[in-house]
N, C-alpha and C positions, 0 to 999 in steps of 0.2 A: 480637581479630578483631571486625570490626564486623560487624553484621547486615544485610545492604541487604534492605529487604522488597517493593521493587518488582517482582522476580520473581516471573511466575506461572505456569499449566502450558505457554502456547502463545508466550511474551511478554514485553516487561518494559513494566510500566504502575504509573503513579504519582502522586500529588500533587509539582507542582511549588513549591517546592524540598523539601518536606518530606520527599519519599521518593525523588526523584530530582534531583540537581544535576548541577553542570558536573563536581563530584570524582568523582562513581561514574559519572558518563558516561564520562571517561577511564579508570576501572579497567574498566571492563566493554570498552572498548578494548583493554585491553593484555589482558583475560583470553579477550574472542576471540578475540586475535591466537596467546595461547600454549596453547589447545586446539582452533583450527582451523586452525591452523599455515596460514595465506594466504601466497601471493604477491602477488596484486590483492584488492582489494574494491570494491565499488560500492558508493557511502553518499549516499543521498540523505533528504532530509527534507519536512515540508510545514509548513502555510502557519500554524501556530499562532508566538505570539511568543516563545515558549521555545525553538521550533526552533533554531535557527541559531547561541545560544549553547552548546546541549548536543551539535548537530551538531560545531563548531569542536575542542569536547573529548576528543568521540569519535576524530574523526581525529585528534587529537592521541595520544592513544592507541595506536589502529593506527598511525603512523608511526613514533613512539618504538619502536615492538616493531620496527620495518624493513617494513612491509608499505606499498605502493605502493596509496595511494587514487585512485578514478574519481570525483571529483567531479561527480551526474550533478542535483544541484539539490534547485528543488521542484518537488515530483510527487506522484505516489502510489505507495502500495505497490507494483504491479501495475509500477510503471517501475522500480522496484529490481529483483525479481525478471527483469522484461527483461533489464534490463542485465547480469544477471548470466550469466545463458544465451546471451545471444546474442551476448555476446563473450568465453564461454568465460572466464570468472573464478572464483576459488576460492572467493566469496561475495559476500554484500552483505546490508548492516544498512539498515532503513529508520528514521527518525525519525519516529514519530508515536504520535497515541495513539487512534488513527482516528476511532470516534463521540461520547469519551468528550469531559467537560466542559472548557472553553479552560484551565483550572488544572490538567488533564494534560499529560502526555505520557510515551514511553515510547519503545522500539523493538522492531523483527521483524525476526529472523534467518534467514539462508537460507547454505547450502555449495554447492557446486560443483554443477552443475543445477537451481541454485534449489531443492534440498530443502530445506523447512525444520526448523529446529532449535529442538526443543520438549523438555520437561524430560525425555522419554525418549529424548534423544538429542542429547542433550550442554548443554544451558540450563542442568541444577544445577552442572554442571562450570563453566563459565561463570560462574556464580554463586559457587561455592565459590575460584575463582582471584581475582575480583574481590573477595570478602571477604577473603582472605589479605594482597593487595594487596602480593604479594611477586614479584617479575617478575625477579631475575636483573640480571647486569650488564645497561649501556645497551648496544643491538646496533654492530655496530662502521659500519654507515650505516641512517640513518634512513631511512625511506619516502619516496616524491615524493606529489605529489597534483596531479593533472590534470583541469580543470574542461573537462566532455564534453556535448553534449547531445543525448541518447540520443532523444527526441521525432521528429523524422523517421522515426527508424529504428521506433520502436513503431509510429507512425499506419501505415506499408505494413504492417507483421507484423499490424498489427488488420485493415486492408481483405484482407489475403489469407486471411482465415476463408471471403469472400461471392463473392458473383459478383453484382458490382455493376451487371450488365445487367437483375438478374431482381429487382431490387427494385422495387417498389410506392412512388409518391409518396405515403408516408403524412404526416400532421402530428403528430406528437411531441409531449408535454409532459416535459422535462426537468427536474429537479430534484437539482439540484448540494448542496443545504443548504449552501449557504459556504464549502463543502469542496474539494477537489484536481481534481473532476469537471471542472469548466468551462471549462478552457481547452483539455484533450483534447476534447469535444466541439464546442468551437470552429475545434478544427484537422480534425478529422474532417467536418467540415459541407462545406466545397466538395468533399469527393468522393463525397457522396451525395445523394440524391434526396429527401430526407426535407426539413421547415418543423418546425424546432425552435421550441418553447414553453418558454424561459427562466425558469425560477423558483430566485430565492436563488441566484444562477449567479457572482456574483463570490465570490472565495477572502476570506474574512473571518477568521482566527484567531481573534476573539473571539465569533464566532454569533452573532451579532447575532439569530436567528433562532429560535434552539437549538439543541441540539444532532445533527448530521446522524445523525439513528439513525431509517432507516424501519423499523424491530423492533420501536420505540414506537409503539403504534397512534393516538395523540393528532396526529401527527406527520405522519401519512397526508392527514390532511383537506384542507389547502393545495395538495397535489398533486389530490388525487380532484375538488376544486373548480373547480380550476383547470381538467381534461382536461372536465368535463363542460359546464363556460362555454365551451372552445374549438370546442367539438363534436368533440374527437380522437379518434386510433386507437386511440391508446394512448398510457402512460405513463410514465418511467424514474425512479427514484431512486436513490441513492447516499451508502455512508456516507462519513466525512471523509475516509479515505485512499482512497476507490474501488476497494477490497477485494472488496465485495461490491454487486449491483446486484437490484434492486427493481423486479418488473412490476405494473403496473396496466393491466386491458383496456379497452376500451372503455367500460363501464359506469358505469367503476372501482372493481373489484373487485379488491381487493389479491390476488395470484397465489401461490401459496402457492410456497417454495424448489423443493420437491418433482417440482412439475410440470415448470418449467424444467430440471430436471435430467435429467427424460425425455426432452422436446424436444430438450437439445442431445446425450445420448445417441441417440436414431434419428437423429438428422444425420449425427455422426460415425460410425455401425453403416451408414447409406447409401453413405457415400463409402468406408469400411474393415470391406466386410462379417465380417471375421474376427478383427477388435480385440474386449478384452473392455474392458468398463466396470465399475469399481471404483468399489461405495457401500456404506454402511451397511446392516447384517441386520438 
């Protein structure tokens, strides 16, 4: 049994090829396919150059086992997860290795409601099927795979958070770092009020820039620079698969996770006064 060590607690992340290739991208295919027992999956990837050959293997993978792939592209994370809920599918794998350096990559698992699937709920199993790399006869028909583009359908589900009459013409400084951000906010522009400030906004797999991690505090400056030359409102950043997103105020004063997660709890405690909100003790 071979050891694959790109699995971690929430992931699989790795040196390319050294800990992840096209061979364990298809066993980790065929071992999600035979511990999440799918019908469909949504498998999309981003914009790194390892993408699309580890993507190819993965679904090769799930279709050998007979499961029926959504071909929904490149994206981000955040559009796998869509797809997978909003067309009612049994999962979807993302390809990426979000902030980390362009000689990674890896993927993120998700089941039926976009739950994701982390090592206490079902990743080591995943892992332990893909190390066995023992799969059973071939299934008696293979998978289809159907290339979707799920993009329409996210940009309405994202404008229907707002009430896009009571927004404020602010000027934006946006910060893509090279990453999957930029053309969702591309497409998002003509239906809002906002004067977007473009920084590192085309998709680059090799970072030309570095790597998109506003967690690095070195990494902030370019952005903080930028908003205070433009005279902005504010500022947005984003890591490579647009997972997670980054405020800076006016000032630019990097906003710490914590608060945004207040704000958009009283949003939603406004609109659903009797929802409870789920975070960390």
């Amino acid at each position: 049994m071979n050891k694959i060590n790109c699995f971690k607690a929430y992931d699989v992340r790795g040196r390319v090829p050294e800990e992840i290739d096209e061979d364990i991208a298809y066993r980790i295919g065929r071992g999600y396919a035979a511990f999440v027992k799918p019908r469909t999956v949504a498998v999309g990837h981003d914009i790194r150059a390892s993408s699309p050959p580890l993507t190819a293997a993965l679904v090769k993978g799930l279709t050998d086992a007979g499961v029926d792939v959504l071909d929904i592209g490149v994206g981000g994370t955040e559009l796998a997860y869509f797809a997978t809920f909003s067309r009612k599918l049994d999962g979807g794998i993302m390809v990426t290795a979000s902030h980390n350096p362009p000689n990674y990559n890896g993927m993120k698992f998700v089941r039926e409601g976009s739950r994701p699937i982390s090592a206490d709920t079902g990743l080591k199993d995943i892992q332990a099927l893909a190390e066995r790399n023992v799969f059973g006869p071939p299934v008696a028909a293979r998978g289809t795979v159907r290339q979707v583009d799920v993009k329409p359908d996210y940009i309405e589900h994202l404008l229907s958070y707002v009430d896009r009459r009571s927004l404020a013409p602010l000027k934006i400084v946006v910060n893509a770092g090279n990453g999957g951000a930029g053309p969702i906010v591309d497409l998002l522009e003509p239906h809002l009020p906002f004067r977007f400030i473009k920084v590192f906004h085309e998709p680059d797999g090799s970072f030309p820039n570095g790597v998109p991690n506003p967690m690095i505090e070195e990494n902030r400056a370019v952005t903080i620079e930028r908003l205070r030359a433009e005279r902005a409102d504010l500022a947005l950043a984003w890591d490579g698969d647009y997972d997670r997103c980054f405020f800076f105020d006016e000032q630019g004063v990097f906003i710490e996770g914590y608060y945004i997660v207040g704000l958009l709890a009283q949003n939603f405690l406004a609109k659903t006064p009797a929802a409870r909100i789920v975070g960390p003790s």
